[in-house]
C-alpha positions in Angstrom: -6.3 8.0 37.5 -3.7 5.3 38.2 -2.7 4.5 34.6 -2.6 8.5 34.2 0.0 9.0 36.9 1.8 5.8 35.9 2.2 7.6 32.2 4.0 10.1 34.4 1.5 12.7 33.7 1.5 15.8 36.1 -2.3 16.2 37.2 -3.8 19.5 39.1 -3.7 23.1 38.7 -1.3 24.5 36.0 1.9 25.0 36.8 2.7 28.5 38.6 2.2 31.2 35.6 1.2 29.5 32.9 -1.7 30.0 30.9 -2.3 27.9 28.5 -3.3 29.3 25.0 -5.6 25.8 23.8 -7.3 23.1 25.6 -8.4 20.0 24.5 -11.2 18.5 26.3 -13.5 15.4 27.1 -11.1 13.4 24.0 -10.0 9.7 24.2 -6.0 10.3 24.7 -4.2 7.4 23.4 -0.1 7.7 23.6 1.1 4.5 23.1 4.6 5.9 24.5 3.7 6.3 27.9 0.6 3.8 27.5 -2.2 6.1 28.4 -5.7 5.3 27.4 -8.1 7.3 29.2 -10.7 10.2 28.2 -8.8 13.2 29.4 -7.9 16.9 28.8 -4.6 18.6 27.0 -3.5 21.7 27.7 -1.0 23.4 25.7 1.0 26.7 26.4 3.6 28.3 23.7 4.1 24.9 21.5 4.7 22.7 24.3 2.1 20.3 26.5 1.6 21.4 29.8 -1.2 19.2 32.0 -2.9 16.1 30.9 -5.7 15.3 33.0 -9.3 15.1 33.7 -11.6 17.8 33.9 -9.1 20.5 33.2 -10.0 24.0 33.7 -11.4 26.1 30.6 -11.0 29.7 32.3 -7.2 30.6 31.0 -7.3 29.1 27.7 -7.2 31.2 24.8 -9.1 28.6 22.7 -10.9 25.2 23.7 -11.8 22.6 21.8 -14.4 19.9 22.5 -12.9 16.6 21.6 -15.9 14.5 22.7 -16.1 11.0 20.5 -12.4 11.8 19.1 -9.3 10.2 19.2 -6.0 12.4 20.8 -2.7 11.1 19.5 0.3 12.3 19.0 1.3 14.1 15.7 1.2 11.8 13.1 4.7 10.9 11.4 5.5 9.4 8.1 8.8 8.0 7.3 8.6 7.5 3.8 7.5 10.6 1.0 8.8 12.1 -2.1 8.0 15.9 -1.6 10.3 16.0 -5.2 12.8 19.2 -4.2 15.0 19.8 -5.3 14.5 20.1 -9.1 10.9 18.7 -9.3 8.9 20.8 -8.3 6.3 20.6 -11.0 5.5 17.4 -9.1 5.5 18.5 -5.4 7.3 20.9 -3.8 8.1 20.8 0.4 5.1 23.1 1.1 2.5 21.4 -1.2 3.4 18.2 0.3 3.2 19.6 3.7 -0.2 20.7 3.7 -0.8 17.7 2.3 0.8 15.8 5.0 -1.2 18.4 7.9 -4.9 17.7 5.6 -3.8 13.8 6.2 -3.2 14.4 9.9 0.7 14.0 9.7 2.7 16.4 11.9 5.9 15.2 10.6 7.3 14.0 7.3 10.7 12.2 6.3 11.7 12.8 3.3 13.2 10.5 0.6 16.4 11.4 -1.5 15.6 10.8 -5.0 15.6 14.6 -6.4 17.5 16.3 -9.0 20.1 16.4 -7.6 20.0 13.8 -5.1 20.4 14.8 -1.1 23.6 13.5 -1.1 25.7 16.3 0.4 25.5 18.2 3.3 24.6 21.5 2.0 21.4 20.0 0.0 20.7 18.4 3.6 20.6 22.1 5.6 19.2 23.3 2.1 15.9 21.2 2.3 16.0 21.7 6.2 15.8 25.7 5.5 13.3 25.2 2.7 10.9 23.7 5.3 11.2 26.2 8.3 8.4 27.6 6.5 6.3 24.4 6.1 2.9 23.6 7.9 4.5 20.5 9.0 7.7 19.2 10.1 10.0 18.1 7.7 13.4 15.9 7.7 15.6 14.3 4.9 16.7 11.3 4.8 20.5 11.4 3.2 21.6 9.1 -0.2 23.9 6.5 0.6 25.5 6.7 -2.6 26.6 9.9 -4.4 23.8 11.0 -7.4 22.0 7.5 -5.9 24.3 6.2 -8.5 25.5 3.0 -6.9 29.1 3.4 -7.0 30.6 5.5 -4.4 29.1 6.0 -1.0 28.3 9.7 -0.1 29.9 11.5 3.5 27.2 9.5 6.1 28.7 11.0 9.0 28.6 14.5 7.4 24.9 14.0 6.1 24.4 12.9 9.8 25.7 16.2 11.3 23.9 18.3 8.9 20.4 16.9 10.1 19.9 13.3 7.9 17.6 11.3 10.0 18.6 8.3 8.6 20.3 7.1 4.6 18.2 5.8 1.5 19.3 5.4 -2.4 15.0 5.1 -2.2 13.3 4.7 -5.8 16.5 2.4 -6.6 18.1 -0.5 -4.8 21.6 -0.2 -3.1 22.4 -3.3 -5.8 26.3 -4.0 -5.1 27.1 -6.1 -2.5 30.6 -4.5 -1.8 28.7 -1.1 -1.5 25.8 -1.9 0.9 28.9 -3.8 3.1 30.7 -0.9 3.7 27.4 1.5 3.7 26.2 -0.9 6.7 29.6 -0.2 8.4 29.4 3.2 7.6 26.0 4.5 9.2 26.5 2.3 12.6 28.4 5.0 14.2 25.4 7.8 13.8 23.2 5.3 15.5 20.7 6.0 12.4 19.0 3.0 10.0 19.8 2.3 6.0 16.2 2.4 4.4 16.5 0.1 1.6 14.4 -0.2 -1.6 14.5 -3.8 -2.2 14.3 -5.1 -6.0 17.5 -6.5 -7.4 17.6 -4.9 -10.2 18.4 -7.9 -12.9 15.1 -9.4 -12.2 12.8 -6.6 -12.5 14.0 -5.0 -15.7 11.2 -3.5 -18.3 8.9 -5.1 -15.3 6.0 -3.1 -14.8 3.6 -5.1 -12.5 3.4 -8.3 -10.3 4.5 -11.6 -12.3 1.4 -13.5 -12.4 -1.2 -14.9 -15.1 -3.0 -11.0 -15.4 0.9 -10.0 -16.2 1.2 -12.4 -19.2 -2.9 -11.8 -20.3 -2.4 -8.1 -20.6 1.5 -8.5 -22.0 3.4 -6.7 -19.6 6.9 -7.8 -18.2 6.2 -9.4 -14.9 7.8 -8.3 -11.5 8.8 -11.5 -8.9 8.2 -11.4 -5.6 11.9 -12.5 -5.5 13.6 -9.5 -6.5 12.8 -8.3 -3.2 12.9 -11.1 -1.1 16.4 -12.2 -2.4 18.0 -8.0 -1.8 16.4 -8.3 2.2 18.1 -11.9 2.2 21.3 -10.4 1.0 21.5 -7.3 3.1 20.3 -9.3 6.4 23.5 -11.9 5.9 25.9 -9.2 5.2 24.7 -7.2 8.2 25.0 -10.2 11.0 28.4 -9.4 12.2 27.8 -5.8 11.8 24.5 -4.6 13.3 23.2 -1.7 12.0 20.1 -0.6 12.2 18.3 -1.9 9.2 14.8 -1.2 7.7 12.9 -2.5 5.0 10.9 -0.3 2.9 7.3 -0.5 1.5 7.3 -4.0 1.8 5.0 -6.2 -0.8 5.9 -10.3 -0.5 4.2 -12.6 1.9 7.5 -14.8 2.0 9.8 -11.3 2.7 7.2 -11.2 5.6 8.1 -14.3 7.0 11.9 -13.6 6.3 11.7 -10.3 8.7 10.0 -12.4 10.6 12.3 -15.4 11.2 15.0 -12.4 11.8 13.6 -10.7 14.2 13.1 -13.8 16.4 16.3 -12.8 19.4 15.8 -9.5 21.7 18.9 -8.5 19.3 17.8 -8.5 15.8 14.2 -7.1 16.8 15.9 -4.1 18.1 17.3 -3.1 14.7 15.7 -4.9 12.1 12.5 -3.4 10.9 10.0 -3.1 8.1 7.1 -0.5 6.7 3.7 -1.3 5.5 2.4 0.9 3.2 -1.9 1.6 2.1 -1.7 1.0 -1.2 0.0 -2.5 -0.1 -2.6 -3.1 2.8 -5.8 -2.5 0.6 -5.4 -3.5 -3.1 -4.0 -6.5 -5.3 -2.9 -6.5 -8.6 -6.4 -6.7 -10.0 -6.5 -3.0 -9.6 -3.8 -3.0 -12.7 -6.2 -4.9 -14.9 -7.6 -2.5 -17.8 -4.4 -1.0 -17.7 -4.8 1.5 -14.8 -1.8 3.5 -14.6 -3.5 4.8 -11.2 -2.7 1.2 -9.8 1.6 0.8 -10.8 3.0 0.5 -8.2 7.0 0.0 -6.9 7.5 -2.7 -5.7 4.4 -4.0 -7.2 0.4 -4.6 -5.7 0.5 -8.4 -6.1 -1.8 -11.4 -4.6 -4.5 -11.5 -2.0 -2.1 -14.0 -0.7 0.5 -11.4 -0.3 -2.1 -8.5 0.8 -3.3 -10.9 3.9 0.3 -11.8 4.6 1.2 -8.1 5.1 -1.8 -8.0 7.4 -1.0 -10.7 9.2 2.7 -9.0 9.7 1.3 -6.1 11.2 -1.5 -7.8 13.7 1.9 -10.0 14.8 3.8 -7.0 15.2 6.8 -8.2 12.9 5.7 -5.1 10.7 5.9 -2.3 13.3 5.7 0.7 11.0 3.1 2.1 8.2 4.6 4.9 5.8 2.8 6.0 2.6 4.8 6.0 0.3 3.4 9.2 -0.9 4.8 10.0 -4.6 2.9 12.6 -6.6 3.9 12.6 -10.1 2.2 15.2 -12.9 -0.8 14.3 -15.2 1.3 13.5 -18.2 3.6 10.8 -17.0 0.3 8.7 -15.7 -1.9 9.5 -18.6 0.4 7.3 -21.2 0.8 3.2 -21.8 1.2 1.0 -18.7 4.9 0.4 -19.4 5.9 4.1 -19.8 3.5 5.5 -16.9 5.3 6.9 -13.7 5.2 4.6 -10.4 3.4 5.4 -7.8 0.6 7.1 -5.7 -0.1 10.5 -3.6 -1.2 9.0 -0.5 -0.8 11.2 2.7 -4.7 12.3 2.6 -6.1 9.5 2.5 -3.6 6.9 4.4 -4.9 7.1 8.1 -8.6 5.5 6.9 -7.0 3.3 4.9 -5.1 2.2 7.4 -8.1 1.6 9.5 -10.0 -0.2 7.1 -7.3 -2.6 6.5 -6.3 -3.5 9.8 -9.0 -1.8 12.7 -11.8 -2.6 11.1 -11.0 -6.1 10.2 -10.0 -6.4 13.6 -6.2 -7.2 13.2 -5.3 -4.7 15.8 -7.1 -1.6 18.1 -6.2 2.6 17.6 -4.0 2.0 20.1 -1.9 -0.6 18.0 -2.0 1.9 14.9 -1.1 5.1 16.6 1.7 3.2 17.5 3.2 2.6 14.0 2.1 5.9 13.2 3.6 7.7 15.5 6.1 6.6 18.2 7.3 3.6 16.3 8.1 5.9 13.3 9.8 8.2 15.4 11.8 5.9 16.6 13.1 4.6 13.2 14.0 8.1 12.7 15.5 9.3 15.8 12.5 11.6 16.1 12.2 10.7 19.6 14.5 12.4 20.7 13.6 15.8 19.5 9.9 14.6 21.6 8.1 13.8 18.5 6.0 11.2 18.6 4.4 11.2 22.0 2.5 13.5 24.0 4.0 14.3 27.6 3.9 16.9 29.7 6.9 19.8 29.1 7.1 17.9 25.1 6.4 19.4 22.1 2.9 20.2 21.2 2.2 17.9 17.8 -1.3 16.8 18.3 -3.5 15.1 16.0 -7.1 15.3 16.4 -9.3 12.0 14.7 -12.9 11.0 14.1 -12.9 7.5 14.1 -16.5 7.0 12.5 -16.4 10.1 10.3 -18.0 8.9 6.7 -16.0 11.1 3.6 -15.6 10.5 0.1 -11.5 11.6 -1.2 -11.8 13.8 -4.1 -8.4 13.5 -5.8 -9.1 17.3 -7.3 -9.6 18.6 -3.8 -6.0 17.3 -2.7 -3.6 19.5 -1.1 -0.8 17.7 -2.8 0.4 19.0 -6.2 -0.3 15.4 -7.4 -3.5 13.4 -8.5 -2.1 10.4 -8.8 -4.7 8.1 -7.1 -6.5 4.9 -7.5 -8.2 5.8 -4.4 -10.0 9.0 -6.4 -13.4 9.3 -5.2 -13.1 6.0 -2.5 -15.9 6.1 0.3 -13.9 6.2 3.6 -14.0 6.1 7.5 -12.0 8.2 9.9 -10.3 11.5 9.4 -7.8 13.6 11.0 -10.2 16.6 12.1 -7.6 18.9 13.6 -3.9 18.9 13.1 -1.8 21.0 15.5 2.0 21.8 15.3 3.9 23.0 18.5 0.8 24.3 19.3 -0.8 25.7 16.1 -4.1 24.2 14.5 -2.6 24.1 10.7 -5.9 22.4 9.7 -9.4 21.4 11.1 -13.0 20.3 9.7 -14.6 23.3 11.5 -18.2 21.6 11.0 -16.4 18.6 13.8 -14.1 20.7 15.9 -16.4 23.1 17.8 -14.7 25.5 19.8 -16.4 25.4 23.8 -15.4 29.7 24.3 
């Protein structure tokens, strides 16, 4: 009871006329926002939360659900996908990658820029934001910094900013000039967002196509360095100190560019605004998964060492990693059935990230649920500004984003089964544990394991 009403939670009856339409009950409700922990109820009324407590009354509520043995958190958010539109969608379009994102547990999406053509204007900004009125899940761009992601001029920021950017990405390629990421640094600090950068210097990783290591040079392929992204995070961190704006490393692979965020984040200052993103893929696999020339397993930036995989761990557990993002990037059959060197990057990941994440980092015990709702929810929606529209918690009078997960559920992915247009997976029939078993936005269940979720009416 006391670390209920020090959340700031509002216990008792219902407020005066309200009757709520679901009710959520006997769950464990963990919002690391407010810092509640306790097995609790959730009542919800027209999209928006309106008691947490215990032992809530069942009477009004249009539909209850028995939560017993599950996991409450807030809406799950991911920072980081390619849902391809504009101009691709015979990869993914917005509403295939948002019943992905709902079937994965993710409430909210942020996606990247790299389309045909780029979101680099205002009008493509409100154009995707229109788009996904109609999607099962939130979704929000994230603007180009340069115009066609071309590197050479930088787009409007504060105009992408009014027209609902959430924060500025060239993503899929590097922000390579010096000059330009200087005055794109300068540029985004007045809309108090973050530059998400990709970071490969770009002379070091040409006709690369996996991690540079001995497997690289016994299967002939042109190797990646870990460098080419530790020397771009060097870069942009010295030509951001006498500028400070909020800056955020993407997807990130290198055990030394995890001490490098590290050793910046070390004063009250720099932790504030420097931040970095763990992704599964990164968490889980090493480059083995390349050998035999598995197209499944190319990556950008690269799976490399064990070394490098533990690292990454280790980054998280310490809390100089304080986000995960999946990276999700479906791409069609053709361009991954073809050589190694001419095969697409990347990986469909927003089904199968949240057990992922847990058997990487819960259930080798490098951190609690607690600790990975976190940086999957409120410290997400923080990088994003999300917070601010509510998302990312759960509190009384917020919006009603709940995710609903079994912890100990046993499943096999079936990469044909996938809600996502894509089937680009190494993780294709991969034995997992824990699920997102019920997935409601503002309110609405957009998707629940029925044989799990039993309604209480």
């Amino acid at each position: 009871m006391r670390l209920l009403m020090a959340a700031g939670l509002v216990l008792g009856r219902y407020p005066s006329g309200v009757m709520p339409t679901l009710l959520i009950k006997n769950g464990r409700v963990i919002d690391p926002a407010s810092g509640l922990d306790a097995v609790c109820d959730v009542a919800v009324e027209v999209g928006r939360i309106v008691e947490i407590g215990p032992k809530l009354t069942t009477a009004p509520a249009t539909e209850v659900i028995d939560a017993e043995g599950l996991i409450v958190a807030p809406g799950l958010v991911d920072p980081h996908v390619h849902l391809r539109q504009p101009g691709q969608s015979e990869r993914e379009t917005i509403q295939t990658g948002a019943a992905a994102a709902v079937a994965g547990g993710f409430t909210t999406v942020v996606c990247m820029p790299n389309t045909t053509p780029a979101i680099d204007t205002p009008e493509i900004v409100q154009w995707v934001r229109s788009e996904s009125a109609s999607a099962l899940c939130r979704v929000f761009p994230i603007g180009a910094v340069s115009v066609g992601r071309k590197g050479e001029a930088l787009t409007e920021i504060m105009s992408l900013a009014q027209a609902g950017a959430v924060g500025f990405s060239d993503d899929g390629d590097v922000i390579a000039p010096a000059g330009l990421m200087f005055r794109a640094l300068r540029a985004v600090v007045p809309t108090g967002l973050a530059i998400m950068q990709h970071c490969q210097e770009p002379t070091l990783t040409k006709g690369a196509s996996m991690n540079a290591s001995a497997l690289a040079t016994r299967l002939g392929l042109v190797g990646w360095p870990a460098i080419a992204e530790e020397t771009i995070i060097e870069r942009d961190l010295r030509l951001n100190k006498n500028i400070g704006c909020r800056y955020h490393v993407q997807h990130i692979s290198s055990a030394d560019s995890v001490e490098i965020i590290r050793q910046a984040r070390c004063d009250a200052t720099s932790c504030e605004i420097i931040t970095a993103e763990a992704s599964p893929h990164h968490l889980i696999l090493t480059e083995q998964a390349c050998d035999g020339f598995d197209t499944r397993a190319k990556m950008n930036p690269p799976l490399r060492t064990d070394a490098d995989r533990h690292a990454i761990r280790q980054g998280v557990a310490e809390g100089v990693i304080t986000v995960l993002a999946t990276d999700h990037a479906p791409h069609t059959a053709e361009s991954k059935a073809t050589d190694f060197e001419s095969a697409s990057f990347g990986l469909i990941g927003l089904e199968t990230a949240l057990p992922l994440y847990a058997e990487a980092l819960v259930h080798t015990g490098a951190i609690d649920w607690p600790r990975l709702i976190a940086l999957l929810t409120i410290n997400p929606a923080k990088l994003c500004n999300l917070d601010s529209h509510g998302l990312g918690a759960l509190a009384v009078g917020g919006t009603a984003d709940i995710t609903l997960i079994d912890p100990d559920l046993d499943w096999t992915f079936r990469a044909e089964e996938s809600k996502s247009q894509g089937r680009n997976t190494p993780f294709d029939g991969r034995q997992l544990r824990g699920k997102a078993v019920a997935t409601i936005v503002a309110g609405e269940i957009r998707n629940r394991i029925v044989a799990r979720v039993s309604a209480l009416q």
